[in-house]
C-alpha positions in Angstrom: 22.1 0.7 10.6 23.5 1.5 7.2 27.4 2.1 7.0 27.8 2.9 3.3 26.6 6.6 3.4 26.2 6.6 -0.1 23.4 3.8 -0.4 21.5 5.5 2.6 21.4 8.7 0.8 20.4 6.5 -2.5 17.9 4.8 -0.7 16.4 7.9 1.3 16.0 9.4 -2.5 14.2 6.8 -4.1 11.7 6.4 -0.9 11.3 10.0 -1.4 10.4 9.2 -5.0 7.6 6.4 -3.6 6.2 9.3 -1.6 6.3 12.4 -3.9 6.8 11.2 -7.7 4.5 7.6 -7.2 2.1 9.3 -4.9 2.7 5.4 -2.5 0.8 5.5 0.7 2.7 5.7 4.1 2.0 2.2 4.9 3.3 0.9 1.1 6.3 3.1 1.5 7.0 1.5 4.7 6.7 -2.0 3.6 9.5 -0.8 0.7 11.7 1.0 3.3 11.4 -2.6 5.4 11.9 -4.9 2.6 15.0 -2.9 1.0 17.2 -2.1 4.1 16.9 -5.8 4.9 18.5 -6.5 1.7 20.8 -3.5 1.8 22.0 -4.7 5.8 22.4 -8.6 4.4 24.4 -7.1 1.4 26.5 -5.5 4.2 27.5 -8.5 5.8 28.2 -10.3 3.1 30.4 -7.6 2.2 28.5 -7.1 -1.0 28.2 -4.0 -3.3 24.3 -3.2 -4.5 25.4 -1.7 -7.5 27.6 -5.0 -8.3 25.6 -7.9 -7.5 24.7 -11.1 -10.7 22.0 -13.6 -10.0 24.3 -16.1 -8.2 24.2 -13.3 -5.3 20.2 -13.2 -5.6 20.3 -16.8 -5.3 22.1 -16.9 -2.5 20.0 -14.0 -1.3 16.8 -16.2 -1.6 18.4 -19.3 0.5 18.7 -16.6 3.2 15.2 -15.3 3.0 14.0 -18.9 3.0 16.1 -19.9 6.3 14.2 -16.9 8.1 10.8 -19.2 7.3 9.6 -16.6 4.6 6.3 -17.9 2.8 6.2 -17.7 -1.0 3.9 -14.7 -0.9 6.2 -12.4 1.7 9.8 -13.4 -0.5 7.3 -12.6 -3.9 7.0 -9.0 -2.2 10.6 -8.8 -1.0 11.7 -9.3 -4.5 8.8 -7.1 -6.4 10.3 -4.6 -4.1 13.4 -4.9 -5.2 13.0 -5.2 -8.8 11.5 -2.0 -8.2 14.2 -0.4 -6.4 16.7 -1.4 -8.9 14.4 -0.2 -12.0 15.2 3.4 -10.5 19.1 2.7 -10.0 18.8 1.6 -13.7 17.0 5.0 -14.7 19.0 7.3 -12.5 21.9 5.7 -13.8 23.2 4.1 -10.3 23.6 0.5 -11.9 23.5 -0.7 -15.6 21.2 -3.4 -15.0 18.3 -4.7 -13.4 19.7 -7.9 -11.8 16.2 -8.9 -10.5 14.2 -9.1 -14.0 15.8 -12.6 -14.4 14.5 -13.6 -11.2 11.2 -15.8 -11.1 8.6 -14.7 -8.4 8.1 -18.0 -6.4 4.0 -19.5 -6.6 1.9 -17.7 -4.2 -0.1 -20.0 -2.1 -3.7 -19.5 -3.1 -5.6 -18.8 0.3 -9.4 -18.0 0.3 -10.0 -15.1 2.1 -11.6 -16.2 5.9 -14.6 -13.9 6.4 -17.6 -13.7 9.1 -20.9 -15.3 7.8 -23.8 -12.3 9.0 -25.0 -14.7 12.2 -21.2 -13.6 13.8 -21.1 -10.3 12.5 -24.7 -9.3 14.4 -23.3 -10.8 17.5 -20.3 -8.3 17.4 -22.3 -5.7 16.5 -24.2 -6.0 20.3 -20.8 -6.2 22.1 -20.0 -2.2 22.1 -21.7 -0.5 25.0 -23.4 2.7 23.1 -23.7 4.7 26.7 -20.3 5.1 26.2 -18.0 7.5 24.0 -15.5 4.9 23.4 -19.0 2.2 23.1 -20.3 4.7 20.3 -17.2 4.8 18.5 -16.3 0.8 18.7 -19.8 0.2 17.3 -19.2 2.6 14.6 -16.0 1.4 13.5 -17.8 -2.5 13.0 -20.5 -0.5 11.2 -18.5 1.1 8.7 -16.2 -1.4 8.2 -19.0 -3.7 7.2 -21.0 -1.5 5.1 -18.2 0.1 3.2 -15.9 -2.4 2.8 -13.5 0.3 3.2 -9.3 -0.9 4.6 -8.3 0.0 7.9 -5.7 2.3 6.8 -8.5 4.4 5.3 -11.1 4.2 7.7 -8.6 5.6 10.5 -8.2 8.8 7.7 -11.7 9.7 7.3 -12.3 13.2 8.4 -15.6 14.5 9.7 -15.2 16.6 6.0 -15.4 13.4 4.3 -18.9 12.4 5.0 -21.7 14.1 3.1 -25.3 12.6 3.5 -24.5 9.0 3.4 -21.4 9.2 0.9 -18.2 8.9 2.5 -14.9 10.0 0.3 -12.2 7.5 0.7 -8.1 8.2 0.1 -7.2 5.0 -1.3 -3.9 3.2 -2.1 -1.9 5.7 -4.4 -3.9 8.6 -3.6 -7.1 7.6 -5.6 -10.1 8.8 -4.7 -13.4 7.1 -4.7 -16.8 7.7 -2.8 -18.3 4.5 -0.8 -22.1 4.3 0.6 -23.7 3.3 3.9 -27.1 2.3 4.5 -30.0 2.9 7.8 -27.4 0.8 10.4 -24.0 2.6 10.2 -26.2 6.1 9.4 -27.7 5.6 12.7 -24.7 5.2 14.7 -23.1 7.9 13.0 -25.5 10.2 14.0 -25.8 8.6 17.5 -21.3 9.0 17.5 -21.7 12.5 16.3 -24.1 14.1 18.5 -22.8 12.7 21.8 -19.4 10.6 22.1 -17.7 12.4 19.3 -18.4 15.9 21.2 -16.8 14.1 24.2 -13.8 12.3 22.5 -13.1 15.6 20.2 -11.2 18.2 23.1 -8.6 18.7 21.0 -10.5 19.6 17.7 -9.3 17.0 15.6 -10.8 16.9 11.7 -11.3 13.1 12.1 -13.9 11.3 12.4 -12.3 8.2 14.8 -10.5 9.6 18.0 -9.3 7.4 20.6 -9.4 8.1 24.6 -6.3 10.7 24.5 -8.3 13.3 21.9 -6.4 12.1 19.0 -7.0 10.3 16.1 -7.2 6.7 16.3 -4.5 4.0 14.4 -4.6 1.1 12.8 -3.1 -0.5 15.8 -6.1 0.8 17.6 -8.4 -0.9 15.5 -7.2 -4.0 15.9 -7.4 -4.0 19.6 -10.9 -2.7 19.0 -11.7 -5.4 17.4 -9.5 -8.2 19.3 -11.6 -6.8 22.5 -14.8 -7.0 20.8 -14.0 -11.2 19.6 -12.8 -11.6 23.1 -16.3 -11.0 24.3 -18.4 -13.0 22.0 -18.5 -17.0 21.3 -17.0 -16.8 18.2 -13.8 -18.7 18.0 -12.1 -16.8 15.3 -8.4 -14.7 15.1 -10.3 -11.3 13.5 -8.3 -8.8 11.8 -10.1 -5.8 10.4 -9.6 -7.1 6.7 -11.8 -9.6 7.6 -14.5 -7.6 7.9 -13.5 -6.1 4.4 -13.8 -10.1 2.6 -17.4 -10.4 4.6 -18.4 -7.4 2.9 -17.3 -8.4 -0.7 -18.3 -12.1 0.2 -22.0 -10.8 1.0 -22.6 -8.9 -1.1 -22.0 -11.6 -4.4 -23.5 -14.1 -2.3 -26.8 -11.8 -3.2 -26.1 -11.3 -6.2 -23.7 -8.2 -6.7 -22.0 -8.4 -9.8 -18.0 -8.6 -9.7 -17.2 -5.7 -11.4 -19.1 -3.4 -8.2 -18.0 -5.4 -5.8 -14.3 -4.6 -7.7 -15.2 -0.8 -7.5 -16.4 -0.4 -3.7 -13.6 -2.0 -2.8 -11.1 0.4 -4.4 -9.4 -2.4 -6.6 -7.3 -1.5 -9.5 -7.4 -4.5 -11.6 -10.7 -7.2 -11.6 -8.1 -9.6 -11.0 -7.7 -9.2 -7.2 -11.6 -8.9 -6.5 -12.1 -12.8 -8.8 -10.5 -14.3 -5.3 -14.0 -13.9 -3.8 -15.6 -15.8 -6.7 -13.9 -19.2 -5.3 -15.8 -18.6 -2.0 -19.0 -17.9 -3.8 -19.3 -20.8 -5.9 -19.7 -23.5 -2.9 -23.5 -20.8 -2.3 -24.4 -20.8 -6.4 -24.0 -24.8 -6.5 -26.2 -24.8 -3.0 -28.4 -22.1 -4.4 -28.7 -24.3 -7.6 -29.3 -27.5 -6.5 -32.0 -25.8 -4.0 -33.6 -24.4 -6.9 -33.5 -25.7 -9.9 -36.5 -28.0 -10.7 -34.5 -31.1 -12.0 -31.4 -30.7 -9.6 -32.9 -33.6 -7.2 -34.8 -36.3 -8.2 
């Protein structure tokens, strides 16, 4: 815990900012609040003041974040964080500077997303037992996570209200709004979820569509296990997480031929930049698709 009183109250205000004036999502503002009070308690003990710290201090500061076996990408977010926090010292006039503009992110380690090819994906899909409420649901979740590409965080928010026809309405990071489709596989399970397990799973009359087996609505923590019971059961030897459900999704669909810039849009992306990652899984299948096809390609 916080001694100074006066950078809790500081820092309760500016999370409160994240929430109300940049419209973050819980889970961002969390990762803020996490990031920030580490730095805050290590100030602490170093019997450091926030509001008087010069880049020998941040320097120091990354040693420490580096002894606790950080990765570049982790201390990049720790200090984007921060930079952010003190922009709105600077601008509420807290500070007079912005010690962390002078510091250089560290070079993220560039790591292709791991997806399910379709073969391991249809396996899963057989595992949830659709006699069941909690069967119904399981398989629905794998459904919708493959044909929407939607995150975890915003398929555990979908209400029932969401869903018109076969357009759901998604509350993505920041509050945006986009509308994602499904096709004849997660339609049919949806109706299946609806007109039996849901009725069973819904005593409490919740507004969302996923519900776990206390009546309420079901976390991201209880997606994962859904899922990590679901692996358990199948032959594929794989860690799953439901992001990488998200990558098969993008990964699929321009490995037949979706353009970037939709793939970029179904997936709720705010800059083209984040979706080009796929594009370094998909060129191993063009040069196989070429070499397959093209009519001088082999002699």
């Amino acid at each position: 815990m916080l001694k100074d009183k006066k950078a809790v109250a500081i820092f309760e205000e500016y999370l409160k900012h994240l929430k109300y004036e940049r419209n973050y999502s819980l889970d961002t503002i969390d990762g803020y609040h996490s990031d920030i009070l580490e730095y805050l308690l290590y100030l602490e003990k170093e019997n450091r003041n926030y509001g008087k710290i010069k880049y020998p201090d941040i320097k120091l500061y990354l040693i420490y974040l580096n002894s606790k076996q950080n990765n570049s990408a982790t201390i990049s977010r720790k200090i984007s964080a921060l930079r952010s926090f003190y922009k709105y010292l600077v601008n509420q006039n807290y500070v007079t500077n912005n010690p962390f503009l002078s510091v250089k992110l560290p070079k993220k380690e560039k790591k292709l997303p791991r997806f399910f090819s379709y073969h391991e994906l249809e396996e899963m899909f057989e595992i949830p037992d659709l006699s069941s409420p909690l069967g119904q649901r399981d398989r629905l979740i794998l459904e919708l996570l493959y044909a929407t590409g939607v995150r975890v965080g915003e398929l555990v928010n979908i209400k029932c209200s969401d869903i018109r026809g076969r357009e759901i309405k998604i509350l993505g990071k920041g509050n945006k709004e986009r509308y994602v489709e499904f096709g004849d596989y997660a339609d049919e399970i949806l109706k299946l979820y609806l007109g039996d397990g849901y009725l069973k799973l819904n005593k409490k009359n919740s507004e969302y569509l996923l519900l776990n087996k206390n009546y309420t609505r079901l976390t991201d923590r209880g997606v994962r296990l859904v899922l990590d019971n679901i692996i358990n059961k199948t032959s594929i030897h794989k860690n799953i997480s439901p992001h990488m459900i998200r990558h098969s999704f993008a990964t699929h669909l321009l490995n037949e031929g979706c353009d970037l810039l939709s793939v970029q849009q179904l997936l709720g992306h705010a800059s083209l930049s984040a979706t080009s990652i796929y594009t370094h899984i998909t060129n191993d299948r063009i040069k196989e698709v070429y070499f397959n096809t093209h009519p001088r390609a082999k002699k």
